[in-house]
N, C-alpha and C positions, 0 to 999 in steps of 0.2 A: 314580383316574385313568380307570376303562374307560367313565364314566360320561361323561365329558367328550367320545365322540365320539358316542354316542347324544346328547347333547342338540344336537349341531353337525348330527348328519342329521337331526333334527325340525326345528330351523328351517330347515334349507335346502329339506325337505318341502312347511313353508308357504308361502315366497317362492315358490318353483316353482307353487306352488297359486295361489296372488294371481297370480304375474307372466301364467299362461294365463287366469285369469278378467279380466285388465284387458289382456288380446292382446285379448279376442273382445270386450270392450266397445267398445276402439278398431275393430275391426275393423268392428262395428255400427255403432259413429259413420262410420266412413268409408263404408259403404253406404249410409245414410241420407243421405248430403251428396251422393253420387254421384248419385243417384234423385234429390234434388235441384236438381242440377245437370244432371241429364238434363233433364226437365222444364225449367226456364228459359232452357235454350239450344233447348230446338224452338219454345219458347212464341212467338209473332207480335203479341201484345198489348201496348204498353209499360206498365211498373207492374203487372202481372201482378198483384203480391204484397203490392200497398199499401207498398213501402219507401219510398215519395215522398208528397209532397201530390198531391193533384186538383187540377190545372194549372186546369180548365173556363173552358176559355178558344176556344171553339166556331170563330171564326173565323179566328183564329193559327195552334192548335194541335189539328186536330181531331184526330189520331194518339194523341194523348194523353187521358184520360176527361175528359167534359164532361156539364154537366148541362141537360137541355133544357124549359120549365116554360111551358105554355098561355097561362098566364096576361100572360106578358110580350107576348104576342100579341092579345088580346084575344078567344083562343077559347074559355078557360074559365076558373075560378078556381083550374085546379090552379098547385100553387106547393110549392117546398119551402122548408121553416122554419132549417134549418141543414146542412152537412154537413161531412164531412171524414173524416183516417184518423188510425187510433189502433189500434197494437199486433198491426197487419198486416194489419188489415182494414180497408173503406170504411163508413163510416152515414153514410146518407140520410133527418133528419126531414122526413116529408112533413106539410106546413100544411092541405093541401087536394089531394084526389087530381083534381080534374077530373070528367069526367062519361066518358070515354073511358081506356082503359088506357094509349095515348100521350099522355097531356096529360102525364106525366111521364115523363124518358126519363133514364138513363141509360149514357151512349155513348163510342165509339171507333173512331173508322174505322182499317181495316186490310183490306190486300191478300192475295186470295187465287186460288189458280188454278185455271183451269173446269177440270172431271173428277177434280178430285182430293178426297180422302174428308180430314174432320177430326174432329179429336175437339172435343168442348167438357165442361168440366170447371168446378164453380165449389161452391165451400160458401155457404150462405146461412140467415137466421134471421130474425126479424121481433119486435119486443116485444109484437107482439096475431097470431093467424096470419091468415097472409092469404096470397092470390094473387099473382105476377107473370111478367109472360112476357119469355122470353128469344130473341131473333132474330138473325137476319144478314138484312139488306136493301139496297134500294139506296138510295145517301145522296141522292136527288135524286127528282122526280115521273116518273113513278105510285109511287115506293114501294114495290115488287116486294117482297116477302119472300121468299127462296131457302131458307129455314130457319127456324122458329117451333114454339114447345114453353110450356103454361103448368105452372109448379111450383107446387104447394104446399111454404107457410115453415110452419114450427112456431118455438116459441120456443127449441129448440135445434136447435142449427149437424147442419144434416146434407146432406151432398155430394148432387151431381145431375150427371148424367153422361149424354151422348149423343153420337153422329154425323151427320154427313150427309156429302151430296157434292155440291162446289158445279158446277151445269150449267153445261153447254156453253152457248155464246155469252153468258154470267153477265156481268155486270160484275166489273172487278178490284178496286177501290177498292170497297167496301162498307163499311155501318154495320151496329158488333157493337153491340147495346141490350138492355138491361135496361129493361122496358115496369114503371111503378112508377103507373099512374094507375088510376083508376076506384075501387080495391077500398079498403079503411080506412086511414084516416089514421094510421100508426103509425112506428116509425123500423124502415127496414131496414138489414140488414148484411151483406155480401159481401165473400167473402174469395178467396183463390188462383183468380181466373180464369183456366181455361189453355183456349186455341185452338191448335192445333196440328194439322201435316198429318199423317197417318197412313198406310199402307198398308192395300190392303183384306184382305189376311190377317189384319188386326189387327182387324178392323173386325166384330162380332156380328153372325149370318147376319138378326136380323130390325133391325137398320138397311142392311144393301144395298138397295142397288137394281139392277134388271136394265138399266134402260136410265132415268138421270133425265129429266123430261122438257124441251127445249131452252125456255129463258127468253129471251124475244127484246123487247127493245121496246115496249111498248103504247100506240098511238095508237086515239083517238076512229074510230070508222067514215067519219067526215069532221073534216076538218081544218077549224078556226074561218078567219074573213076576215081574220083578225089574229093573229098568233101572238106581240104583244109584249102584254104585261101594262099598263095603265096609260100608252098612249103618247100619248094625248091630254091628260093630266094633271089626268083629274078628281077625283085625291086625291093626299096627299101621296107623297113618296119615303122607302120604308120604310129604305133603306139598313142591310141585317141582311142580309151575304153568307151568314154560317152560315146560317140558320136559313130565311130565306127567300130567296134568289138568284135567284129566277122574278120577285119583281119588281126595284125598281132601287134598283142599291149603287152605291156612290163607293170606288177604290182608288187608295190615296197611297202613291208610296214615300218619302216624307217618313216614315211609320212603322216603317217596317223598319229606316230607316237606310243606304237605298240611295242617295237623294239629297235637297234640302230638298223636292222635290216637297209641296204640302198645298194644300188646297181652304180658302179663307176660309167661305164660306158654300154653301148651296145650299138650294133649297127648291120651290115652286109659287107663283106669282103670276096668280090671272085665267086659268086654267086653258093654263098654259105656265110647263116647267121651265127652272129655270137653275140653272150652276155659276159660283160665281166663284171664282173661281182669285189663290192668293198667290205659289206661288211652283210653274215648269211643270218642273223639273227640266232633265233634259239630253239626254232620248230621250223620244219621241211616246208609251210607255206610261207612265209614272212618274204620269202621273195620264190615269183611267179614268170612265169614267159606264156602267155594265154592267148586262145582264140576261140571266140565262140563259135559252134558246128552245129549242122541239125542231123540229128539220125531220124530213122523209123523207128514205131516203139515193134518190138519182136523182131527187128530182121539182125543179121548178124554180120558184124564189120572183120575187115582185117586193119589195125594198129599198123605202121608201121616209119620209121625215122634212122636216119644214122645219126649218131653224137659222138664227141670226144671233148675231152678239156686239157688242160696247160699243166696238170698233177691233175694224179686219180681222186676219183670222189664219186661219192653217188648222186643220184637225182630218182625223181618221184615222175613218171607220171600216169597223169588221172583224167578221168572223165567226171565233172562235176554241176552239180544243179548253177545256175548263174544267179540263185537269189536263195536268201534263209530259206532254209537251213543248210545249205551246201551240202546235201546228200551226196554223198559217193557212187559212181554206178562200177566205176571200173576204177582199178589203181597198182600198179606195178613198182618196185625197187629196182634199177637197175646200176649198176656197176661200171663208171665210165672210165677209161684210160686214157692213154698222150695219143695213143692208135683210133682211127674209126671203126665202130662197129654200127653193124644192122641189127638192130632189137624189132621180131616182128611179134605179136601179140593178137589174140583173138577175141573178140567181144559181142555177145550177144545184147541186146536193147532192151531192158523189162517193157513189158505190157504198159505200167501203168507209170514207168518214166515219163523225163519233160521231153518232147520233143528238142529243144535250144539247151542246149549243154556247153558248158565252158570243155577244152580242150587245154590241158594246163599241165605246165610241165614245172613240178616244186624244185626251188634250189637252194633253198635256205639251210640251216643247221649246218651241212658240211662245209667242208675248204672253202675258203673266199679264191675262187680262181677265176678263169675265163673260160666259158663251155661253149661248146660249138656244135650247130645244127645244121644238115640239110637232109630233102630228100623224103620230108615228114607227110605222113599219107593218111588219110584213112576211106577208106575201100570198100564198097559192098561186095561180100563175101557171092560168087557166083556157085 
């Protein structure tokens, strides 16, 4: 019998033994999910972690990752052969890298705040090694880069890790891109991209900076006679807001689902454009004919375009911010007929306007007809 409580305190020895080596395994698990979960709640990027498809869907959804490829353009032959995600990460086969390192882009716009320091964090690998550069820029002309770093890929996953601090008077809306062109045609892979803001205690003394320097604007030494793209209509209407929005897009809320607003046709004829319109919605914007423009902030333009339509009606146009809240700078009614006319208008540039303004001509609310454009100017006032 004295045998029988020696063997009752050896196994309660063991279970005791087990029960604290599977305490500090849980324990493990829960720090690893915590670190986890730290990480995805500062992260600013959506899909960070490849748990979703790649939406790429450039003009919907630029917040989301999109793919952007030369070749669709006719600047070069880069192009990609397939992509998607698989088992938490993104591959990218590239068909053709282009002749430049942006002829393929990888991207996601996301807002960030001047003066404040971030981390950028991303695992990546390549099935031949190769080069690619990682940026933050601004999503629109000149294409400022505020941050650019090129990585060497090997064929295994190995993390890359840097800072910056994004400058004063920066833009807030910027484009985070993975630059995939120029270098060999291979499939890339990318995994855990984390951007996130950081304090500079946190921040390695050789990424500081003492003072970054102020990122402001960049205009030509002088300003062209014309600051619209294509307003005499000596080629077609590229209508590609993502990608290109400097020249001229077409926006229907017939797409969204906001109203049946949609554009039947539109094109160039004999070098003068036209919209015809199926159906105008039920507010002056719900159908758009736009181009983004840069003015000066204070200097003072001349407007100027001829229109007519197919039966009279009016039309709206404006000078407008290209992101929330679409503030107004400038906006006109004007009165069109079966006849051409020259509507010319004058415009001063607040101080503390955006530089990139949408150039939008509303056609919604009235007559569903066909409107016709040449000849659309806007001119620094001499």
């Amino acid at each position: 019998m004295a045998r029988f409580p020696k063997l009752v305190l050896a196994l309660l020895t063991v279970f005791l033994l087990f029960s604290c080596q599977f305490q500090e395994k849980v324990e493990a698990v829960t720090t690893v999910a915590q670190q986890s979960s730290d990480v995805s709640s500062n992260s600013i990027l959506n899909n960070w972690n490849f748990r979703s498809n790649i939406k790429n869907d450039q003009a919907n959804a630029p917040f989301e990752w999109w793919i952007w490829e030369a070749a669709k353009y006719g600047v070069s032959d880069g192009k990609v052969d397939t992509y998607g995600v698989k088992d938490g990460y993104a591959f990218i086969k590239v068909a053709n890298p282009g002749t430049e390192t942006w002829h393929i882009q990888f991207n996601q716009w996301v807002k960030l705040k001047q003066k404040q320091y971030y981390l950028i964090s991303f695992r990546a690998k390549a099935d031949e090694p190769r080069k690619i550069n990682v940026k933050v820029l601004m999503n629109h002309d000149p294409w400022v880069s505020y941050f650019a770093e090129t990585v060497e890929l090997g064929k295994e996953w190995n993390t890359y890790t840097s800072y910056f601090k994004h400058p004063d008077k920066a833009d807030e809306t910027v484009n985070f891109c993975f630059e995939l062109g120029k270098e060999k045609a291979t499939t890339i892979y990318i995994a855990d991209v984390v951007l996130k803001p950081v304090d500079e205690s946190e921040v390695p003394e050789e990424f500081r900076e003492e003072q970054p320097e102020t990122v402001e604007y960049e205009f030509d030494e002088e300003e062209p006679d014309n600051l619209v793209n294509n307003g005499d209509f000596a080629y077609k209407i590229v209508n590609d807001q993502g990608s290109m929005p400097t020249e001229w897009w077409i926006w229907e809320a017939g797409k969204y689902g906001i109203s049946p607003a949609k554009v039947e046709s539109f094109g160039v004829e004999n070098g003068v454009g036209f919209v015809q319109l199926a159906n105008t919605g039920f507010e002056t914007w719900h159908v758009q004919f736009n181009q983004w423009v840069k003015l000066r902030k204070g200097n003072s333009y001349i407007i100027s375009f001829k229109a007519k339509a197919a039966e009279p009606r009016k039309i709206w146009v404006k000078l407008v911010q290209t992101g929330a809240p679409y503030g107004v700078y400038f906006s006109q009614e004007v009165d069109l007929t079966t006849e051409w006319q020259t509507f010319i208008f004058e415009h001063t540039h607040p101080n503390d306007a955006d530089p990139v303004v949408t150039l939008s001509f509303e056609l919604g609310k009235d007559k569903p007809t066909t409107v016709y454009f040449d000849d659309i100017s806007i001119s620094p006032k001499k």
